[in-house]
C-alpha positions as CSV (number, residue, x, y, z in Angstrom):
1,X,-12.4,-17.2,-7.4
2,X,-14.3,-14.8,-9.3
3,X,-13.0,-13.2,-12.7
4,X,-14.2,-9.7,-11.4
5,X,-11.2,-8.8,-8.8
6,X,-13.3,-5.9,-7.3
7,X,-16.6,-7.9,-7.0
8,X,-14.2,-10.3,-5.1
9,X,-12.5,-8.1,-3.5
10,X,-15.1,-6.1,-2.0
11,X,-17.0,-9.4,-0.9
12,X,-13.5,-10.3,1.3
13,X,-13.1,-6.9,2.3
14,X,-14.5,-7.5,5.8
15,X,-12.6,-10.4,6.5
16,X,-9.8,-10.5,4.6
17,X,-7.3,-9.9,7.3
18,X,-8.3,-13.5,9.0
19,X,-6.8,-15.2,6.3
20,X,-5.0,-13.9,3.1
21,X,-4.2,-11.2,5.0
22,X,-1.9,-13.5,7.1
23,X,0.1,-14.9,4.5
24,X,0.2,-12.1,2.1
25,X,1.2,-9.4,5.3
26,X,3.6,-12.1,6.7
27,X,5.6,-12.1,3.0
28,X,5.2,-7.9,3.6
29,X,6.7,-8.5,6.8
30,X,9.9,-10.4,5.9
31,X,10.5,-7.5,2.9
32,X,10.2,-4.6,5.0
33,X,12.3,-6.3,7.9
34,X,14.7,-7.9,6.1
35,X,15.4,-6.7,2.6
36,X,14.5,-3.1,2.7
37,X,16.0,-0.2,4.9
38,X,13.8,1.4,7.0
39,X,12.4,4.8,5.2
40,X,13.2,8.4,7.2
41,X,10.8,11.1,7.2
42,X,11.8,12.4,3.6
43,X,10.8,9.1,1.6
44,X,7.4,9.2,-0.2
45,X,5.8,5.9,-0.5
46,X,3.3,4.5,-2.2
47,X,1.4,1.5,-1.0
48,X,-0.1,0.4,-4.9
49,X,-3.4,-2.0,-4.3
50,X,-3.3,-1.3,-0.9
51,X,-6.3,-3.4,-0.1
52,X,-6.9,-3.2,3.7
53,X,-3.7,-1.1,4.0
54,X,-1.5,-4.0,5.9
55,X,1.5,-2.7,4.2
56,X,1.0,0.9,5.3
57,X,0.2,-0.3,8.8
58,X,3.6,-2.0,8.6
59,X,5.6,1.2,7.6
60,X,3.3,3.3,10.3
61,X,4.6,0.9,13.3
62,X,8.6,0.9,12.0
63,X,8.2,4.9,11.9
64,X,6.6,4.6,15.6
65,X,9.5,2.9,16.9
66,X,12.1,5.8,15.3
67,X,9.7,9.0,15.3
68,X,10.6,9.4,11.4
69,X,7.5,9.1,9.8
70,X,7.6,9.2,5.7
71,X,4.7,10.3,3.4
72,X,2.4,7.1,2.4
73,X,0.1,7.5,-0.5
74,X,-1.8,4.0,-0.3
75,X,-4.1,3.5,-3.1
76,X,-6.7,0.7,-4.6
77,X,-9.4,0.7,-7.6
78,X,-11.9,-1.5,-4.7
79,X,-13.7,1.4,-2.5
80,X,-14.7,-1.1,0.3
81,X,-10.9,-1.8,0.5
82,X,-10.1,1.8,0.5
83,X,-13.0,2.4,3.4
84,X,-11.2,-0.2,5.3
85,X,-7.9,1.5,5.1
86,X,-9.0,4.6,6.3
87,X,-10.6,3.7,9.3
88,X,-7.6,1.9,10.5
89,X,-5.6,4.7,10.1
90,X,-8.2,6.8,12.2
91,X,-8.3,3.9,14.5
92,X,-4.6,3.4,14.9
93,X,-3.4,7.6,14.1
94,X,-1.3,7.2,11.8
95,X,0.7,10.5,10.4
96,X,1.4,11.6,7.0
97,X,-1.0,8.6,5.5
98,X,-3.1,9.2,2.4
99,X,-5.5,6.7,1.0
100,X,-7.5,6.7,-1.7
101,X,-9.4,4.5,-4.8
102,X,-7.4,4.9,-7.5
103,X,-7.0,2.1,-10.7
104,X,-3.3,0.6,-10.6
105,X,-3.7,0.5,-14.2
106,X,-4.2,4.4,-14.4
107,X,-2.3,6.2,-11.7
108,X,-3.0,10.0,-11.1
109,X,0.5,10.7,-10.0
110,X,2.8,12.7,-11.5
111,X,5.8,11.2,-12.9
112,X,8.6,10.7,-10.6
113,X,6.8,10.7,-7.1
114,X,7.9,8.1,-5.4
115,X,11.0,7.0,-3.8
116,X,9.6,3.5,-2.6
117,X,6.7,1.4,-4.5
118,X,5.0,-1.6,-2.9
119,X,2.6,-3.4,-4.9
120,X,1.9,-6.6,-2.3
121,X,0.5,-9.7,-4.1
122,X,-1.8,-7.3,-6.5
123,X,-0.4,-6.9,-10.2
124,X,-2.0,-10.3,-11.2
125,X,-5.4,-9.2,-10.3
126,X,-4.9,-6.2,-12.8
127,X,-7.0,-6.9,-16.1
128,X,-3.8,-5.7,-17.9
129,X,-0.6,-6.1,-15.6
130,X,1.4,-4.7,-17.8
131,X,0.2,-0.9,-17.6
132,X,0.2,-1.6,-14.0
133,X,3.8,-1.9,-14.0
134,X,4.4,0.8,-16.3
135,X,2.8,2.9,-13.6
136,X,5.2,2.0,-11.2
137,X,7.8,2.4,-13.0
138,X,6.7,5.9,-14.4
139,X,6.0,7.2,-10.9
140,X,8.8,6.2,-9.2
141,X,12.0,8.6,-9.1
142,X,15.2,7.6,-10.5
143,X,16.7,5.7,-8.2
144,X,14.3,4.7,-6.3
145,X,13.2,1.3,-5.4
146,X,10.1,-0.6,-6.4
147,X,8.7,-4.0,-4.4
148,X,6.4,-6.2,-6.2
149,X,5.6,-9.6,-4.9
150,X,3.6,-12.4,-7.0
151,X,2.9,-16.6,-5.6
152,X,4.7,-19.0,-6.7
153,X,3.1,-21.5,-5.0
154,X,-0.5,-21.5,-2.7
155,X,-0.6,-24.8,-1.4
156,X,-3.6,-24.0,0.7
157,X,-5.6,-23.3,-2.2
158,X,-4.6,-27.1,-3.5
159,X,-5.4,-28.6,-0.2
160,X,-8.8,-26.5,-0.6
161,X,-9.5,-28.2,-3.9
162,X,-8.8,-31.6,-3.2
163,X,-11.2,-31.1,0.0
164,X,-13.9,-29.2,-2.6
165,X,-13.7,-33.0,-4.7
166,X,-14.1,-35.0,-1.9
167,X,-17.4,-32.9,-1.0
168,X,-18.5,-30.8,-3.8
169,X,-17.4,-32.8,-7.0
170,X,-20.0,-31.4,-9.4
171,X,-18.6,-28.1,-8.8
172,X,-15.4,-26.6,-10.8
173,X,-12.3,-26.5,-8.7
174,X,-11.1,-23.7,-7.2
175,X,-8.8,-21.4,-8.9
176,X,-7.6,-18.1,-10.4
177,X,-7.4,-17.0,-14.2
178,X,-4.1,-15.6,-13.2
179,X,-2.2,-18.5,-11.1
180,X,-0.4,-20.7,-14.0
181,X,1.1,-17.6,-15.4
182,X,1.7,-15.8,-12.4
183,X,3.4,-19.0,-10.9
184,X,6.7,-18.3,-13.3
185,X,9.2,-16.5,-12.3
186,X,9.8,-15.1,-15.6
187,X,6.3,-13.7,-15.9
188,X,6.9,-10.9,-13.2
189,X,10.6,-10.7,-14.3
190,X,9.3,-10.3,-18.1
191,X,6.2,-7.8,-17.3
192,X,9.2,-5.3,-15.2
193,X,11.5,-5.0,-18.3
194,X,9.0,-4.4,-20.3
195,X,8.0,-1.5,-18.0
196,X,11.5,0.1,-18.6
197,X,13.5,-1.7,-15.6
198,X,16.9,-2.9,-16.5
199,X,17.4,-6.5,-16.0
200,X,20.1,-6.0,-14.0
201,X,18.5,-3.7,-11.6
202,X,15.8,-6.2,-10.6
203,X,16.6,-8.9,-8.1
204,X,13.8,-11.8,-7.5
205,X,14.3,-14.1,-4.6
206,X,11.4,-16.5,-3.3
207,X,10.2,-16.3,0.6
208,X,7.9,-18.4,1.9
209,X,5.3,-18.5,4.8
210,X,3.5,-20.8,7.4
211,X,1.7,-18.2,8.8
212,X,-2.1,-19.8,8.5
213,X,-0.8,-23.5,10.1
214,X,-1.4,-22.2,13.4
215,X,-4.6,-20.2,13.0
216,X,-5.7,-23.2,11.1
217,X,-5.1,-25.7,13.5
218,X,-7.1,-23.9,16.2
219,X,-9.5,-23.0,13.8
220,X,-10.1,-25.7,11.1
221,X,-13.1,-23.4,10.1
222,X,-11.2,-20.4,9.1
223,X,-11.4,-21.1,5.7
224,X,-14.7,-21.2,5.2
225,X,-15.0,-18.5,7.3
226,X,-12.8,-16.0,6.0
227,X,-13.1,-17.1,2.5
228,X,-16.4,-17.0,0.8
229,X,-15.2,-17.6,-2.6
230,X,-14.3,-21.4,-1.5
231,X,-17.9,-22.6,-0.4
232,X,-19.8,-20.0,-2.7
233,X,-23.1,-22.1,-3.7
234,X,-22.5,-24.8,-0.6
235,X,-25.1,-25.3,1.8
236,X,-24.4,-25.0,5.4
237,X,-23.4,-28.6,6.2
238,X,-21.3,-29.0,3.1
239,X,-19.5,-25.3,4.6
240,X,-19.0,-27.6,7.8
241,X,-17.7,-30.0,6.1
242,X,-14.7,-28.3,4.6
243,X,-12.5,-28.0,7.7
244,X,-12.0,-31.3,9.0
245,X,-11.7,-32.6,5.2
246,X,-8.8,-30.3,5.1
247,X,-7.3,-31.6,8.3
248,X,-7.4,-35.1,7.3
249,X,-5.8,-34.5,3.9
250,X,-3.2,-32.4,6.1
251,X,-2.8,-35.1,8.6
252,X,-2.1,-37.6,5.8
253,X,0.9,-35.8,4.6
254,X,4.5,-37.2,5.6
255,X,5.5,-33.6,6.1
256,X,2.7,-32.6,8.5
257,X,0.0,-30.2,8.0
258,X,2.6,-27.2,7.0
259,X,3.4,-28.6,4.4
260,X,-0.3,-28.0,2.6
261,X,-0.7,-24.7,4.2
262,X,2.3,-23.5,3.4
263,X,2.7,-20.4,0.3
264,X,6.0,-19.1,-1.2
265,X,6.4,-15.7,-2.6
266,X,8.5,-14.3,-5.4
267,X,9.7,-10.9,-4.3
268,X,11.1,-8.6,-7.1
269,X,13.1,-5.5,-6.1
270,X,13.6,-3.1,-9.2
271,X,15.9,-0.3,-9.1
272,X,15.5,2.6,-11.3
């Protein structure tokens, strides 16, 4: 990956929802369905590094099934992102739904705005995390409730690497500046208190998802595909290549393809 998060962000932009988008929304899923209560019409939400708005989309379909729609602010510093979010909401209708580009890092709202904050799988992409969460924490009302979720593990990405050595071994693996860190627990716990949450106000449990096994298996193209940063300088055969490389090192492991597909989650929930 890139070290520019918006150049790489607005290069996925188009089809990020055919693969990250399936494990990251599946994680969004499991919070908003399981570990959160649903928000009535008087919550004010925002959706922080919204990219293509699959959080907001979430919240818009649970306010369809009750008629209690709350207020959604949904923001990101990538335009194309932004551009996508808003012509789904056109698409799809949905009420009280704001989106705009703004810089996690440097939030426009006032203090004290929000009652719910949902930064899905985002804060490591910040250049400096840390005012990131100091925004959340800022903007949110006291007692409200702020989500932010980080990867412990993304096993695809080290089945995608060992495939990239078996067919592009000249090349430097594939990898983010941010995924050793990021892959502690204490990191995220660590960069909350620091933004002013109390350590016993913040709860971190891990989830986990096989969301892409499926898609995968029908597809053992989707990768490169969906996910130009993984065959970026790779002629066309060596892009064909990568699939069925992945399969077979899938195939090979006694726990079955899942098992290299598979990403867990840690998902913070700060009170404060």
């Amino acid at each position: 990956m890139t070290d520019n998060p918006a150049s790489h962000f607005n290069e996925l932009a188009s089809t990020y929802e055919g693969l990250i988008g399936l494990i990251t929304g599946d994680i969004a899923h499991q919070v908003l369905d399981e570990m959160l209560p649903a928000p009535d019409s008087t919550a004010v939400i925002h959706d922080n590094a919204c990219g293509t708005g699959l959080v907001t989309q979430f919240l818009e379909d649970k306010a369809a099934k009750t008629g209690s729609f709350p207020t959604i602010h949904a923001t990101d510093f990538v335009p194309s992102v932004v551009e996508v979010t808003r012509k789904k909401g056109e698409t799809l209708k949905w009420k009280n739904v704001e989106a705009s580009v703004m810089d996690s890092q440097a939030l426009t709202f006032p203090d004290e705005s929000f009652d719910l904050s949902i930064t899905n799988f985002g804060i490591f992409f910040l250049p400096e995390p840390q005012k990131g969460a100091d925004h959340i924490y800022r903007t949110l009302k006291p007692g409200g409730t702020a989500v932010v979720t980080t990867w412990k593990e993304r096993r695809m990405m080290e089945t995608v690497k060992q495939a990239q050595k078996l067919i592009r071994p000249d090349l430097k693996p594939l990898g983010a500046p941010w995924e050793e860190e990021w892959s502690k627990e204490e990191t995220l716990r660590s960069v909350l208190e620091n933004a002013g949450f109390k350590g016993n106000k913040i709860q971190i449990v891990e989830r986990w998802t096989d969301a892409l096994v499926d898609p995968f298996l029908r597809d053992v193209h989707m990768v490169a595909k969906t996910y130009p940063a993984a065959v970026k300088d790779w002629s066309e055969e060596e892009k064909e290549r990568l699939g069925p490389e992945m399969l077979k090192l899938l195939q090979a492991r006694e726990a079955g393809p899942a098992e290299g597909l598979r990403h867990i989650a840690y998902v913070a929930i700060a009170k404060k």
